[in-house]
C-alpha positions in Angstrom: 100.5 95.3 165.8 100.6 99.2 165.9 98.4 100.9 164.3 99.0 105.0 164.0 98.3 108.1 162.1 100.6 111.2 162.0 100.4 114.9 160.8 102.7 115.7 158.0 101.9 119.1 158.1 98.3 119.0 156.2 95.3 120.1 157.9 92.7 118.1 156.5 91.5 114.6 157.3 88.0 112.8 156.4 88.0 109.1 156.6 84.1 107.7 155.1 84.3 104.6 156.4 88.0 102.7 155.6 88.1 99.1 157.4 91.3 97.6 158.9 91.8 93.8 159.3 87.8 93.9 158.8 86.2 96.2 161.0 85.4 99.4 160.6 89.3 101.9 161.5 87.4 105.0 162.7 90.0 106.8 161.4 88.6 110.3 162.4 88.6 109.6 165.9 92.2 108.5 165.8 92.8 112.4 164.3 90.9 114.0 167.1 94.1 114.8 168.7 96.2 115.6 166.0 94.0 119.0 165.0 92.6 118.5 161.6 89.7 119.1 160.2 87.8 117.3 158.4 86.4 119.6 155.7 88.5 119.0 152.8 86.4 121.3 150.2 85.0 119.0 147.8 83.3 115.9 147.5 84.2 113.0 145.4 80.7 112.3 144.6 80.8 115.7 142.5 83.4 114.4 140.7 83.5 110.3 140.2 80.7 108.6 139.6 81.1 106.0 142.3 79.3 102.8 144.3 80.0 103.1 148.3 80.5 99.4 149.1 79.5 98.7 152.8 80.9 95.8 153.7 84.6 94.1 153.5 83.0 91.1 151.7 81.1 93.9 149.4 84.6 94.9 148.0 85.7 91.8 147.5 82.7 90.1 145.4 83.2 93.5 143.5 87.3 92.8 142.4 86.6 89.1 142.0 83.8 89.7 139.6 85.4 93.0 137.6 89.2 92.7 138.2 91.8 90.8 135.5 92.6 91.3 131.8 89.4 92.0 129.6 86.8 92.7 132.8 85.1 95.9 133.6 
């Protein structure tokens, strides 16, 4: 499997914490090279009231227990 990440002419990149097949992707360290930054401007925690899951399994249990017609 390849895995990759390309500029499309943006200049900012900030992964939080995205998994791949499980483990954690370390996305910004795959940018390192491509010369982004990762200071978007904002931060969605000013804007969306939110829950960081932690774990693969933590997203999961969430979208089994509040996902399909008439959950929340």
């Amino acid at each position: 499997m390849r895995r990759a990440v390309a500029a499309y002419g943006g200049t900012h990149f900030r992964d939080t914490g995205s998994w791949f097949n499980g483990p954690p992707a370390r996305l910004d360290a795959v940018v390192t090279g491509l010369g982004l930054t990762d200071d978007v401007g904002w931060d969605p925690a000013d804007a969306y009231d939110y829950r960081q899951f932690t774990s693969p399994s933590a997203v999961e249990h969430y979208v089994l227990r509040h996902s399909g017609a008439g959950r929340h």
